[in-house]
C-alpha positions, 0 to 999 in steps of 0.5 A: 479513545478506549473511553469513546469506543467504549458504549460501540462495542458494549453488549455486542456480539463481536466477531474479529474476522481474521486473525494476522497481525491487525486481528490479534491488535484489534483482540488486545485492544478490544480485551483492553476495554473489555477484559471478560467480553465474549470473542469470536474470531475467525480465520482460515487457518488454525488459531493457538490462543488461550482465552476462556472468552473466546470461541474460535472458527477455523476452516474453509467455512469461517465466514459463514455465520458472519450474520450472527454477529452485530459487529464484524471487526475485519482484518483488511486482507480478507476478500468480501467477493459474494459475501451477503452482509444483511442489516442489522450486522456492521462490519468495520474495521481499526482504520474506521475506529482509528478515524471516529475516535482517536483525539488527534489529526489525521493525515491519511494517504493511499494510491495505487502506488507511491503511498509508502513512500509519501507517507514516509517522506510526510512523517519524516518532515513532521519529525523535522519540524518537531511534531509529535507524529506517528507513522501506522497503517498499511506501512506494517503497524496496526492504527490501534496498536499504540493507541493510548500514546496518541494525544491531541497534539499527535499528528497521525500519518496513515498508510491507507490501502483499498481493504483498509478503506473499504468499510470506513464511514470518515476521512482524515482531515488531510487525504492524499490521492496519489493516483488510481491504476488497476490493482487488487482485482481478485480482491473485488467485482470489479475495477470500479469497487476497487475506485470505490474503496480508495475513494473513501479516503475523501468521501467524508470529509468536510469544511476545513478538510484539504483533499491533494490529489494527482492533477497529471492523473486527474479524476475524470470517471474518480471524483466529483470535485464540484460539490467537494466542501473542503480545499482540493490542491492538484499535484503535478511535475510539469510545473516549475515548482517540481525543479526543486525535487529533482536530484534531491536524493538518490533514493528519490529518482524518477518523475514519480519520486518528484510527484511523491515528494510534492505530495508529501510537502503539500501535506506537510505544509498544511500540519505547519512544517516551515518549508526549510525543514521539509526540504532538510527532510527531503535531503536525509531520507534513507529510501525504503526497503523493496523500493528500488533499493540498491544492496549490492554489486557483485561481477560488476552488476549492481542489484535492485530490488524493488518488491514492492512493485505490483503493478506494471506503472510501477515497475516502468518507473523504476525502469525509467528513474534507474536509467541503466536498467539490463536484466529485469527480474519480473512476475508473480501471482496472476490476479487478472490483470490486463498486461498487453500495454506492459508488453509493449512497455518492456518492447520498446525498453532498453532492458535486454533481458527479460526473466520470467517468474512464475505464474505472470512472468511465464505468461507474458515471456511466453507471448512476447516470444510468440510475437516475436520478441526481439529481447532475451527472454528467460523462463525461471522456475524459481529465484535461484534459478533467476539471479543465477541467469542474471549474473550470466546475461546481465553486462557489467556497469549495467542493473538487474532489477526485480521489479514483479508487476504481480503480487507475491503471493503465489509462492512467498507469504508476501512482497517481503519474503520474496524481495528477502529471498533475492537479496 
């Protein structure tokens, strides 16, 4: 692959905006193929590195002189909200390099939800089947970071976000679409760019390529089918073929897990994996952590956290596939969300308590009291203060599960911070 990147980035003025985990990857690996080109990065925030080829932004102006560059190698947590890219510069990213260059198949999987664990359900059952598979992408290992060990028989399995997808011109060979809700809204204009960006995933593929999607969804107001070249398969559990995930592991419950499973066979099953080798995959999966991951009873209360759960579709179907469900720990950072629907969601609920975190937490205990909420509603300032409530309030037998609907990062550095800090 270093080979065909190559002559992209030859004679270039190349800025890696943004310098986290994917921008230092995406410096190894342009240092790999250049090891005395001339850098620029820029970050927010202050970067230590020692490198004579290197010139460094730092500060709340880091973006401005992103014309002065030809190509412009974006990390994907930057928000391009009123930016003017003019022509002549390319912004790009690793996923679109991953998908233009590297010599092997791709199976690429985004949603709003359910993608980390489709994406971990599809490697699982290509690793029972013998393949050679690597699992990179959104799920926390940047596309280029071990990219001279992939090789034509390599199936790479690829976790796709929004930010990931925004500025990518191809798609894999296999795009799973597990379904669209309203997410990211701080990151972009408007609901419709955030579809747009997702959409990526199959906007570019051809004949020969297969596009799975949510059939219980659809994609009215998403995606034309009509004039799509390559096999389009609809997913759906109101179909007999569903049965056969249903209680198949205690770390796949719920009506979103059977379609997370479905998902993932499909895509299995067009790389070649044998039907009896996804179902033994099925079978051993160990869960993720921050999934509706149980990991401890203490007085009698069992504790879930479920970190992961952003958005208010989320955090129901957890609610739903855990079935017992007393206190729920819930709030975080406020990006524009509509939660009226949630409200009347968490109302008509068996859920008794309702502990609010801060800044979405206060907001919607605060006007469901208003209303006239008959649930016990708790204001915390802080998770001490959450799960100390939560093991006064919460009946014994019964869960207390943190399951946000907001993003973490008005107080931890990300979903995984905070799901730490409860357990």
């Amino acid at each position: 692959m270093y080979q065909s990147a190559a002559s992209m980035f030859k004679n270039k003025k190349v800025l890696i905006l943004g310098f986290g985990r994917e921008g230092m990857s995406t410096y190894r690996f342009l240092r790999n193929m250049y090891p005395d080109m001339h850098l620029t990065i820029a970050d927010k925030n202050e970067i230590k590195l020692d490198d004579k080829n290197v010139t460094l932004i730092c500060g709340d102006s880091y973006m401005d002189s992103l014309n002065d560059f030809d190509i412009v190698m974006k990390s994907p947590g930057i928000a391009f909200l009123d930016v003017d890219i003019k022509d002549g510069t390319l912004v790009t990213c690793q996923t679109d390099l991953f998908l233009k260059f590297a010599p092997c198949r791709k199976v690429g999987i985004t949603g709003s939800k359910g993608k980390t664990t489709t994406s971990t359900l599809i490697y699982d059952m290509l690793k029972e089947g013998g393949f050679d598979a690597r699992l990179i992408g959104n799920i926390g290992v940047p596309v280029l970071e071990d990219i001279n060990t992939v090789a034509p028989e390599t199936i790479a399995v690829i976790e796709m976000s929004s930010h990931q997808l925004e500025f990518t011109s191809r798609s894999p060979h296999i795009a799973v679409l597990t379904n669209i809700y309203p997410e990211h809204l701080d990151h972009y204009d408007s609901f419709e760019c955030y579809v747009g960006a997702k959409l990526n995933i199959v906007r570019n593929q051809g004949k020969g390529d297969t596009f799975i999607y949510n059939a219980d969804q659809g994609l009215d107001g998403f995606f034309d089918l009509s004039e799509y070249p390559g096999e389009a398969v609809g997913v759906s559990v109101n179909t007999p073929d569903a049965e056969k995930y249903r209680d198949i592991n205690p770390h796949l419950l719920g009506e979103h897990n059977i379609q997370n499973c479905m998902f993932a066979a499909e895509a299995a099953r067009r790389c070649g994996v044998s039907d009896e080798d996804i179902m033994r995959a099925l079978k051993d999966y160990e869960g993720i952590e921050h999934r509706m991951e149980f990991f401890a009873t203490v007085k009698g209360i069992k504790f879930v956290n479920d970190c992961i759960a952003t958005i208010p579709h989320s955090v129901m179907c957890a609610v739903e596939a855990l079935g017992d469900v007393d206190t729920l720990i819930f709030g975080g950072m406020d990006r524009g969300l509509d939660y009226s629907a949630f409200e009347k969601a968490l109302e008509k609920s068996n859920i008794r308590n309702l502990v609010c975190l801060p800044d979405t937490g206060h907001t919607i205990g605060m006007h469901m009291a208003q209303n006239g909420s008959e649930k016990k509603i708790i204001i915390a300032e802080d998770m001490e203060g959450a799960v100390r409530v939560a093991l006064s309030v919460t009946r014994p037998g019964c869960t207390c599960l943190l399951s946000p609907a907001a993003s973490s990062y008005n107080k931890y550095k990300n979903f995984e911070e905070k799901g730490g800090h409860f357990k």
